[in-house]
N, C-alpha and C positions, 0 to 999 in steps of 0.2 A: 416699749412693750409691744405696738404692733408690730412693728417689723419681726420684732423674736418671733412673734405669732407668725405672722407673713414667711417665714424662714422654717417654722417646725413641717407647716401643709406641704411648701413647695417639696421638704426633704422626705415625704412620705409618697412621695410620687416618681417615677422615675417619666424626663418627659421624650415626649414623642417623636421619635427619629425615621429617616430613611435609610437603609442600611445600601442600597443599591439594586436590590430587588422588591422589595414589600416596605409599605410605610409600616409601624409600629405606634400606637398609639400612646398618651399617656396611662401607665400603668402603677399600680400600688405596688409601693418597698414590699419586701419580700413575697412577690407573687409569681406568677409566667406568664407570660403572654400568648395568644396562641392565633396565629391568622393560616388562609388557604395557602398552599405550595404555588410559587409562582407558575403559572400554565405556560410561558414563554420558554423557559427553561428544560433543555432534552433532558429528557428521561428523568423526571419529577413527575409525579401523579397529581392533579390540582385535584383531587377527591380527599389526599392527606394533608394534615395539618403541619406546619413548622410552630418552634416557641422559640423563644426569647425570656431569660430569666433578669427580674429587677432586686436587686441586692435587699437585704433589711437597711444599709444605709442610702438609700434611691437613687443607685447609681446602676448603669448596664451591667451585665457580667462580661469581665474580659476573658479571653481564652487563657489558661495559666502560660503556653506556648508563645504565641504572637503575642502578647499581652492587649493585645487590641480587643473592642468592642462585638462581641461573638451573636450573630445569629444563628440558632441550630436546625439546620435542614434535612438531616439525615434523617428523619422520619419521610421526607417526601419520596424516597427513593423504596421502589421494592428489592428487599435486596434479594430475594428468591430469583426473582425474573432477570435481574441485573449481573450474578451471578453465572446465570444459564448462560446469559448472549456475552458476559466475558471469558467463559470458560469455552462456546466456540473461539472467539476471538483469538485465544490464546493457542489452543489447538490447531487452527485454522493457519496460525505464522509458524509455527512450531515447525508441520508437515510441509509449509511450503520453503521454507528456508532450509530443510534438509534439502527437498527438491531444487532448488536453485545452489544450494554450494557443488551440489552432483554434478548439476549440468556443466556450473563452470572448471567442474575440476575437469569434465569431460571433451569439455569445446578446447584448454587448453593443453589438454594431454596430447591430442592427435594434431602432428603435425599440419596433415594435410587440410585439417579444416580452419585454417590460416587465412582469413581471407577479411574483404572490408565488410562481406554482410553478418558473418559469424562475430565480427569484430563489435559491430553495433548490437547485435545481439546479448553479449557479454557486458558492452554496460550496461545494457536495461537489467540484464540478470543479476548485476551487480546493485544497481540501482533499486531493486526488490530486495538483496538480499540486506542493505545494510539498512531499510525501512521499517523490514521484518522484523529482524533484531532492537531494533530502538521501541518499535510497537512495543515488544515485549519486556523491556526493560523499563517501558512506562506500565506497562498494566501488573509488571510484579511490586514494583517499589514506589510508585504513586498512586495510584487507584484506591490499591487497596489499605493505604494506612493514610487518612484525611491529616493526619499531624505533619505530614511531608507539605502539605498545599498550605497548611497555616504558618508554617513555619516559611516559607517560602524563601529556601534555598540558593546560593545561585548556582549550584549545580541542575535544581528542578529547572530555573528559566534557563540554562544553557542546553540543557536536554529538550525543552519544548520547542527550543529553535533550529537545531541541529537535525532534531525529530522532521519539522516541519521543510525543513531545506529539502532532506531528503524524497519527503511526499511527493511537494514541487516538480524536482530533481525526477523524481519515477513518472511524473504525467510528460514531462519534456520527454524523457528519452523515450515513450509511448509514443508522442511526435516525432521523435528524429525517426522512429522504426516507420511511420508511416509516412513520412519526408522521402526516406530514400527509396520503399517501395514503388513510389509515385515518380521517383525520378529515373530510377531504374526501366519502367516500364511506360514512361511517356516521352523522356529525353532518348535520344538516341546515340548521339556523343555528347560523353560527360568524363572526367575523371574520378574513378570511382574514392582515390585516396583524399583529394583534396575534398571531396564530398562530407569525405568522414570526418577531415580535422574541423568542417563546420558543424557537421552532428556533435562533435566533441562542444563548440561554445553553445550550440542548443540545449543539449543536456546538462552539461554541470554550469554554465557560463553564467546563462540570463536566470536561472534559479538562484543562483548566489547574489546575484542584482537585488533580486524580489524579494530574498529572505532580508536581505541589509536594510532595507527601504522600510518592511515591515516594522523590523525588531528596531530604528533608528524611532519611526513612530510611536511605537508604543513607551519606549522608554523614556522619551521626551516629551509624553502625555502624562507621565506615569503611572501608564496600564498594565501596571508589572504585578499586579495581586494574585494569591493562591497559584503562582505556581505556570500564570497566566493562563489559566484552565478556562475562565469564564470567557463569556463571547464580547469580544471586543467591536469596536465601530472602524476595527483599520484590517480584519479578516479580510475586507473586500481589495486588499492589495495583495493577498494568497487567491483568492478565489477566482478576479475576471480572469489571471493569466490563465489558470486550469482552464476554466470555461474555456476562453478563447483556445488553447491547444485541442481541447477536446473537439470544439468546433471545426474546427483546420483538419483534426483527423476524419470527423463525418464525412469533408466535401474530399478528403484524398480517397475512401473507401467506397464512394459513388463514383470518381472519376474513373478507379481502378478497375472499376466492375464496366462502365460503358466500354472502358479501351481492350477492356479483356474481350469484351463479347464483339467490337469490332473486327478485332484479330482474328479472333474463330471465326465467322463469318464470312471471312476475306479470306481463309483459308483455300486451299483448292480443295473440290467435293463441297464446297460450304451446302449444299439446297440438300446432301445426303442427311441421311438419318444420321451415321457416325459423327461428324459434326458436333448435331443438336446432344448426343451424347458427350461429347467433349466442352460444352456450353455449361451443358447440370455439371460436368465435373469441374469446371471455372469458378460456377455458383457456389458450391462446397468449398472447395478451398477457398476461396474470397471470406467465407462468412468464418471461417477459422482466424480470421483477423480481428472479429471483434474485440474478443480477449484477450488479444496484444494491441491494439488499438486502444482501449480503454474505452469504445464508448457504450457500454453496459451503467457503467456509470450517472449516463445520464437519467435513471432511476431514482439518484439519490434525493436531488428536489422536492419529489413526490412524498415527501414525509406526511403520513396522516397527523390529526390534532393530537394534542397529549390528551390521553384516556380512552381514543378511538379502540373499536374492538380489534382493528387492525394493526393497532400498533403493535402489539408484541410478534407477529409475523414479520412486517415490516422490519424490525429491527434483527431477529432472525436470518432475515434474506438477505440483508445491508452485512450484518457480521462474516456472512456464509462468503456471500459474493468479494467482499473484498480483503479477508482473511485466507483464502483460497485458491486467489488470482496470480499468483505467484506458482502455487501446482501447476495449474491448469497451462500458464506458458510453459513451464518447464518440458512437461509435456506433452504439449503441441511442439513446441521448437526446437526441441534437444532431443528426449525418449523416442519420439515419433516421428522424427528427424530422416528422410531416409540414407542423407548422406550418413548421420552420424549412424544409424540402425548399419549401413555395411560395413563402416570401419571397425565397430564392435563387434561384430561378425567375425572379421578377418583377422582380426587380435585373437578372439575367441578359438578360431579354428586352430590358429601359430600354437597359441599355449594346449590345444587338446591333442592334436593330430601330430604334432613333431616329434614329443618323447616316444611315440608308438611307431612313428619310424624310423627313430634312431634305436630301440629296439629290434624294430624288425631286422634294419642292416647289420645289427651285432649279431641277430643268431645266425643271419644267411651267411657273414662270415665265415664266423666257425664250422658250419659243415659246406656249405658250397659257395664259392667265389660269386658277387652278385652279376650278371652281364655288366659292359662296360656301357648296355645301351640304357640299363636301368639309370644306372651313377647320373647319365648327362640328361634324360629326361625329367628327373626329379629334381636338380638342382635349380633347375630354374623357377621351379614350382614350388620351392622352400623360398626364395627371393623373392617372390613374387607375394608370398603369403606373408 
């Protein structure tokens, strides 16, 4: 008769768990529970509550989906503000991935701009554009419907890795661009081919390394939950290589800038005024490298608390900066390009200026024969255009 008794209280209780973020205490059968939003956790407000529901038979609620043991956090999240900053986000890949498929339709249209630096060029832009596109294939089809991360797919985990390769993959060939700018401009014989096939195992090589090491990790921990959205303890084998590249690009964009301004210097005329003009103009263009360098970036760290008044700017600037970073090379490297600004020029001119003189020589036909010196003057300047 006790124990029935001992068996009725215990099943009126649902008891006290850790879910992996917040303890839960024991709670009464059909009730909710309710504790603070974990404050560790991005973009959770610790001001809002989470709950957790205990059955009429004193057992957790499972999700009907996963059928697992459900804590519900979506209250922690504003979705007004979260909204805002993925609706830059989204826009932000959108604009720049047109931008970047232009550039490369651009770089490989024109023969002439065939070369090993446009080459390296083209996978960074490549390397942005298929980052872009998975950003946004994560923020339309996981984000926003939480039943994707409960469910957890092995399409969502093959997506968060392939996602993440690419990330990788785009800070490397941010190194390879600053690799050979440094080697370009410090070495003095080099091969610039054999240069590239080693930017080639920098950027896609040693990311495919890191991503495998990651994803071998986690899977072998079993850190494979939602979709693998939450912050893991093995992030830090994605993260030092970043750091470290980003690192390696700060000391190539200091060294660039001493060897630049020795050069100017060592110029002849160096003590004239023209010179120190050509210095500020060394100064500009070098700082045009940030944001093909990546290290803007190093901003990111500086995360304020969850609930700071700065955070909502913060995450703002964070969206802006690296949803847009993709324009902003386009560009600087391609748009604003001077080589490529002439050869769109001169395409421009072919397709405006030729049918108006192939015109013209049809009417000078018909009423007067053109000089024979016009004919040999202008041909060369149709080949040449």
């Amino acid at each position: 008769m006790r124990e029935n008794k001992l068996f009725l209280i215990s099943a009126q209780y649902c008891p006290g768990t850790f879910d992996g973020w917040a303890c839960w205490p024991n709670t009464p059968a059909g009730s909710r529970a309710f504790l603070p939003c974990p404050y560790f956790i991005t973009g959770f407000d610790p001001s809002r509550y989470g709950h957790k529901d205990c059955t009429e038979n004193g057992t957790w609620y499972r999700h009907p989906v996963s059928g697992k043991v459900w804590s519900n956090y979506s209250d922690c999240i504003n979705l007004e503000d979260l909204d805002k900053v993925n609706g830059i986000y989204e826009m932000g890949y959108v604009v720049s991935l047109i931008a970047l498929i232009s550039s490369l339709v651009i770089l490989s249209y024109f023969k002439s701009l065939r070369c090993p630096r446009i080459t390296v060029h083209k996978n960074l832009f490549l390397s942005f554009s298929i980052n872009n596109f998975l950003w946004l294939l994560w923020y339309q089809f996981v984000i926003p419907t939480p039943t994707v991360s409960f469910e957890n797919g092995i399409s969502c985990q093959v997506l968060h890795v392939i996602l993440h390769y690419f990330l990788v993959s785009n800070y490397f060939w941010m190194l390879a661009e600053g690799l050979y700018l440094h080697t370009l401009l410090v070495c003095a014989f080099f091969s610039e081919e054999k240069l590239v096939r080693c930017l080639y195992v920098v950027g896609w090589g040693f990311p495919l390394i890191i991503i495998s090491v990651y994803a071998t990790l986690r899977i072998k921990h079993g850190d494979t939950d939602q979709c693998w959205i939450n912050e893991s303890n093995f992030s830090a084998v994605l993260l030092w290589p970043v750091v470290f590249s980003m690192a390696l690009n700060l000391f190539f964009l200091c060294n660039i800038v001493r060897v630049l301004l020795i050069k100017l210097r060592s110029a002849p005329g160096g003590n004239n005024s023209r010179p120190s003009r050509q210095i500020i103009q060394g100064f500009r263009a070098t700082l045009l490298l940030f944001p093909l360098l990546g290290v803007h970036y190093f901003i990111t760290p500086f995360r304020p608390e969850p609930g700071h008044p700065l955070e909502p700017a913060y995450e703002v600037t964070l969206a802006a900066s690296a949803s847009f970073q993709g324009l902003c090379v386009a560009i600087l490297f391609c748009f604003c390009n001077g080589e490529v600004m002439a050869q769109m020029k001169r395409k421009w001119q072919y397709a405006t200026f030729r049918p108006r003189t192939n015109s013209y020589s049809a009417t000078t036909v018909s009423h007067k024969p053109p000089p024979v010196q016009l004919v040999s003057n202008t041909s060369p300047l149709l080949e040449e255009v």
